[in-house]
C-alpha positions as CSV (number, residue, x, y, z in Angstrom):
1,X,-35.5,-22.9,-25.0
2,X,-38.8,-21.8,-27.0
3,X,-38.1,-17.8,-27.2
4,X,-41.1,-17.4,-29.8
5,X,-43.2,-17.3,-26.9
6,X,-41.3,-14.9,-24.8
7,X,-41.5,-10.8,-25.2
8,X,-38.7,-9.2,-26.2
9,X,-38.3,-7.8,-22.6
10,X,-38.4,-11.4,-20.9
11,X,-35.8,-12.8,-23.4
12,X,-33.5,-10.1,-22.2
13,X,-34.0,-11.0,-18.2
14,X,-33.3,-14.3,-19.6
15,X,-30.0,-13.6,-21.9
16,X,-28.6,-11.4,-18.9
17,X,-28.4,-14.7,-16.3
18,X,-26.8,-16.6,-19.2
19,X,-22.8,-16.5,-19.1
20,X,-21.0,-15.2,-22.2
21,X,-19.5,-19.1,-23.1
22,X,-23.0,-20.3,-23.1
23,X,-24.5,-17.8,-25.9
24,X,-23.3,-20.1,-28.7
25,X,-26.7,-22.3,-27.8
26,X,-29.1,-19.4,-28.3
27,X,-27.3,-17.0,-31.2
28,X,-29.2,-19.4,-33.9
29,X,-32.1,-19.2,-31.9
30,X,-32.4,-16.0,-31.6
31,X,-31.2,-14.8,-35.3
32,X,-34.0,-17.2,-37.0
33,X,-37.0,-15.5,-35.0
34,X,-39.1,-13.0,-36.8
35,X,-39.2,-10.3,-35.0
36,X,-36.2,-7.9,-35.8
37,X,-35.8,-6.8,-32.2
38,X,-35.2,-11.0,-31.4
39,X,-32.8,-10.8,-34.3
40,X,-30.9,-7.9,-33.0
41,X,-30.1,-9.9,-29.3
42,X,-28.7,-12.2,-31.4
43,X,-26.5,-10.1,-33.2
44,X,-25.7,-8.4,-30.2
45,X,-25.0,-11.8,-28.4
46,X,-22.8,-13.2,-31.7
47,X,-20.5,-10.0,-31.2
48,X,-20.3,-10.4,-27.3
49,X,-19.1,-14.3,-28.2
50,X,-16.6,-13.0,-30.8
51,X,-15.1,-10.7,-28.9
52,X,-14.9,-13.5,-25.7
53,X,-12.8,-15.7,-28.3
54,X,-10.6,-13.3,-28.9
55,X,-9.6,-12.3,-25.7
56,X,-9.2,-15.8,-24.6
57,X,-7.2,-16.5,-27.7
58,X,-5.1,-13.2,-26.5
59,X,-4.7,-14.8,-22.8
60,X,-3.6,-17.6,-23.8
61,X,-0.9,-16.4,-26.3
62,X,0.3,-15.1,-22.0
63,X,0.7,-18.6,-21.5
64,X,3.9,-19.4,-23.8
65,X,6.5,-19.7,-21.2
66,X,4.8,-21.0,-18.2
67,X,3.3,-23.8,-20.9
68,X,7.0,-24.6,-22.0
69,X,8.0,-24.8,-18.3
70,X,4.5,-27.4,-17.5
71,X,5.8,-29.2,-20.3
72,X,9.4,-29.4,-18.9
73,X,8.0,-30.7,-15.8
74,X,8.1,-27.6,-13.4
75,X,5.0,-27.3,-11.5
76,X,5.3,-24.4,-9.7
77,X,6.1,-21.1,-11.5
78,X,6.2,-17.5,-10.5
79,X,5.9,-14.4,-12.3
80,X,8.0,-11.8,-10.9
81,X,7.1,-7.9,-11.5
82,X,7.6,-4.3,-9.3
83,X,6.1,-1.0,-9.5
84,X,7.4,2.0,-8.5
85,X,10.9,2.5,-10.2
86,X,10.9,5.9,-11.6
87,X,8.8,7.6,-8.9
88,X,10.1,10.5,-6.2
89,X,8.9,9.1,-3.3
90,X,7.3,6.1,-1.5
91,X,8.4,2.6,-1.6
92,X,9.5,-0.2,-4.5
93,X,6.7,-3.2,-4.2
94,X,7.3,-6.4,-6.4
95,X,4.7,-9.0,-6.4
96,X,5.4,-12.9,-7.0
97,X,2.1,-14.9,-8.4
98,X,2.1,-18.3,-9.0
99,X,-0.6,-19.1,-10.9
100,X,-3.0,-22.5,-11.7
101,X,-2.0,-24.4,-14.8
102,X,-4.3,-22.5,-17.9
103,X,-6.6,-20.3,-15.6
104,X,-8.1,-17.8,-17.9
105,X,-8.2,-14.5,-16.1
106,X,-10.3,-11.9,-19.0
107,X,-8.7,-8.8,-19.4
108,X,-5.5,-9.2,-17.7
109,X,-2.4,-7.3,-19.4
110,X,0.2,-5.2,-18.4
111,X,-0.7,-3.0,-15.6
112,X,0.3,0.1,-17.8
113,X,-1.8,-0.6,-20.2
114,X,-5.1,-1.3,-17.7
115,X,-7.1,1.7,-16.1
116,X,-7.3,2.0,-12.6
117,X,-10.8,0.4,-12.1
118,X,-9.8,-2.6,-13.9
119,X,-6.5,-2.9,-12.0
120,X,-8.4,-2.9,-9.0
121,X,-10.6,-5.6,-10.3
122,X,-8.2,-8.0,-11.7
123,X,-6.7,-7.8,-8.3
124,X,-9.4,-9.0,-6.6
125,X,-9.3,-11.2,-9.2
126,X,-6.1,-12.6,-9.3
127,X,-6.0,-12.8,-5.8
128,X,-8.6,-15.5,-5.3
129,X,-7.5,-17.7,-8.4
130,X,-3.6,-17.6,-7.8
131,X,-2.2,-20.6,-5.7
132,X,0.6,-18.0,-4.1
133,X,1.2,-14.3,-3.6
134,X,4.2,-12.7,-2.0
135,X,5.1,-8.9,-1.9
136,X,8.0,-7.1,-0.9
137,X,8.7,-3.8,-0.1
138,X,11.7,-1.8,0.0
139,X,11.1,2.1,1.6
140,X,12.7,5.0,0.0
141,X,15.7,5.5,2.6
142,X,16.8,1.9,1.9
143,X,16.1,3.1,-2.1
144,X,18.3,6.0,-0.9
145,X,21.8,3.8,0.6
146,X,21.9,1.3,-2.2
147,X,20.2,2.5,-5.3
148,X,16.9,1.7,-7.0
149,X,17.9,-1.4,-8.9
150,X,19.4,-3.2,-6.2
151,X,16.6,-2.2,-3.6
152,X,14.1,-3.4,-6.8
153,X,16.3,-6.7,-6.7
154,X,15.7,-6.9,-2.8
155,X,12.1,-6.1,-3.3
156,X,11.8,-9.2,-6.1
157,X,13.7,-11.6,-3.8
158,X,11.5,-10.7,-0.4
159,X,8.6,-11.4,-3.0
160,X,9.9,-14.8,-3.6
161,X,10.5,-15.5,-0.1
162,X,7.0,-14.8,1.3
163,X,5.1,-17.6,-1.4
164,X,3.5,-20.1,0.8
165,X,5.3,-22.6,-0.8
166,X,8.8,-21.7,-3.0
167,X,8.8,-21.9,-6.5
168,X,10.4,-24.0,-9.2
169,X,11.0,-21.5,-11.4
170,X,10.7,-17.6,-11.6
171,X,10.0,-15.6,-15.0
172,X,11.1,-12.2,-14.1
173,X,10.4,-8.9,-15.6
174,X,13.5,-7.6,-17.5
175,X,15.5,-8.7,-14.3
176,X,17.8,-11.2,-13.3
177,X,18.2,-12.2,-9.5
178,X,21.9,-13.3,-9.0
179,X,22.2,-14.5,-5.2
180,X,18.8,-16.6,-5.4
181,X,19.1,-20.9,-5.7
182,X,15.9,-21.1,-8.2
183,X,15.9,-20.8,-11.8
184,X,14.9,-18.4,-14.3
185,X,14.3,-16.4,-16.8
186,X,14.5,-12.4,-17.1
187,X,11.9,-11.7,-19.9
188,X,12.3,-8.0,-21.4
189,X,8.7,-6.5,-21.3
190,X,7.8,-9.3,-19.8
191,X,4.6,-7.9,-18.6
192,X,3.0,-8.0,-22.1
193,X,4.8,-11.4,-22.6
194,X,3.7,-13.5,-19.7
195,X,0.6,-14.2,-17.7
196,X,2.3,-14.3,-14.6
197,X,4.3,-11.5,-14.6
198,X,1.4,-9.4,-15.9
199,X,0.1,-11.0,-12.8
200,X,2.7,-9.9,-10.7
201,X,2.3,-6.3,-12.7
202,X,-0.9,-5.6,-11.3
203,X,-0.6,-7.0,-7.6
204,X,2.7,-5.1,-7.1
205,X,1.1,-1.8,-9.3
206,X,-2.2,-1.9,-7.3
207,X,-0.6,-2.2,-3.7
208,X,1.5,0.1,-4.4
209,X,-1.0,2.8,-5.0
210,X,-2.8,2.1,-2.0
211,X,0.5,2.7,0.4
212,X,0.7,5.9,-1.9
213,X,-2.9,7.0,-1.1
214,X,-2.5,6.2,2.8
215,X,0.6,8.6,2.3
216,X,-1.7,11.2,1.5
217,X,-4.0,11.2,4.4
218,X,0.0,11.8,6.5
219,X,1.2,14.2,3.3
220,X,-2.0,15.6,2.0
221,X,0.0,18.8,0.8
222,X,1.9,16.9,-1.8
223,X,-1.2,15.1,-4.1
224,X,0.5,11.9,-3.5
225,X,-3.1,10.4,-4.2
226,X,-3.0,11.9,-7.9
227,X,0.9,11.0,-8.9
228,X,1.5,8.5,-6.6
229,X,4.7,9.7,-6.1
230,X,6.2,10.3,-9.9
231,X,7.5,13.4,-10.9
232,X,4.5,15.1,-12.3
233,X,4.5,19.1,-12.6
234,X,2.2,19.2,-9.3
235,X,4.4,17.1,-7.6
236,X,7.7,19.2,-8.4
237,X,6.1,22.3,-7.5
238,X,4.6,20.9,-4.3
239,X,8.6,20.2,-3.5
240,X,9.3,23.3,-4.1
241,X,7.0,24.9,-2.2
242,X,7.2,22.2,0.9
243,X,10.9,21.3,0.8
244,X,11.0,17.5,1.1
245,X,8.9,14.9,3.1
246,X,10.0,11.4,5.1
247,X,9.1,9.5,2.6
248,X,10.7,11.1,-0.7
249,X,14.2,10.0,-2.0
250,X,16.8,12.0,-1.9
251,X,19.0,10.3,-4.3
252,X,16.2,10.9,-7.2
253,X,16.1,14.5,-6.0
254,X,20.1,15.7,-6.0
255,X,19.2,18.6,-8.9
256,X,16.5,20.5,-6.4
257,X,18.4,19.8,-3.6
258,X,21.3,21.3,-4.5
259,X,19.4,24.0,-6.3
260,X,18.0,25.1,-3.3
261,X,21.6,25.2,-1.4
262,X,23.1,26.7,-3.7
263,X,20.5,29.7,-3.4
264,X,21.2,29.3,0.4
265,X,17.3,28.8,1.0
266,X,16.8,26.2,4.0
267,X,15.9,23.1,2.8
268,X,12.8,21.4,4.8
269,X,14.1,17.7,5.3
């Protein structure tokens, strides 16, 4: 590519329907023409390409376990993850992702740790380069009879169960999954650990926000769509101001309920 003959305005329309792996071919290029503002594109495409490396270098430091399993001869492995533990209302959702052998997904991460915007990107995302999704989802009156781990245990397992086709082997967030005939491995912040479960992090993370925000449109008086359903100071007040709706759990809420009776104030169930 001849850039000496191009105006600084055509070699950017150029540069902007190049891909970020293919810069390498023009940085030298563009650094050895005379004209500063050349050599500034190419400075400007040499940091772009730095920074590509290193979060592929940081993606693939994700792959550690899966890579020991591929090398053990599994073939199909899951990352296992939930969202929606600590929360007041609404459902637990765990995702299971199996995902292709070395895919490199940019910018994936623990959900926590990823804004909104990107979440819902990296869902798309995920969702067309995965080879299997299941979710599972456990509402907050069966959260209620048989407390939040187990129903988070439930969750994982229904997860597992809706793959198109069942695993090999399961990496699972910080969890183990007793009464299930696959193998695995509970991983303690496995979210930041593991590709898959980070994976599974943002699938489970992302669909649960969107059952959240169709709660609003039925509960609009309790801001689900800001909090989601965790205990947040508008949240607490909106309880105490609206008493409890269908879809909080009552188990997590003991202190206010029995506030409130104490007080002999009717409680709105």
């Amino acid at each position: 590519m001849n850039f000496q003959s191009l105006k600084v305005k055509e070699i950017n329309h150029y540069i902007d329907q190049v891909k970020v792996e293919e810069y390498v071919k023009y940085i030298p290029l563009l650094e050895n023409d005379e004209r500063e503002s050349v050599k500034k594109i190419g400075k400007k495409l040499e940091k772009r390409y730095a920074k590509l490396l290193g979060e592929k270098e940081r993606v693939q430091k994700l792959w550690v376990y899966e890579n020991k399993l591929f090398d053990a001869g599994y073939k199909i492995i899951a990352g296992i993850d939930e969202a929606g533990r600590g929360p007041l209302a609404g459902p637990v959702v765990a995702a299971a992702v199996v995902l292709p052998e070395n895919v490199f997904i940019e910018g994936i991460n623990d959900s926590k740790k990823i804004s909104l915007k990107k979440r819902e990107v990296l869902f798309k995302i995920i969702t067309q380069k995965a080879l299997g999704i299941g979710i599972g989802i456990i509402d907050n009156e069966t959260i209620d009879q048989i407390n939040i781990l187990n129903a988070t245990k439930m969750a994982m397992k229904r997860a597992v169960q809706k793959l198109s086709k069942s695993p090999q082997y399961l990496l699972i967030d910080a969890v183990h999954l007793a009464d299930i005939n696959i193998k695995q491995t509970g991983i303690n912040k496995g979210d930041s650990l593991s590709i898959s479960i980070a994976a599974a992090s943002i699938i489970a993370k992302v669909t649960r926000d969107r059952i959240m925000d169709r709660f609003h449109k039925i509960y609009p008086q309790y801001s689900f769509i800001n909090h989601k359903g965790y205990g947040t100071k508008e949240h607490y007040e909106n309880i105490q101001k609206y008493g409890l709706s269908p879809i909080h759990r009552k188990s997590f809420l003991k202190n206010i309920i029995g506030d409130r009776k104490n007080e002999n104030q009717s409680w709105k169930l």
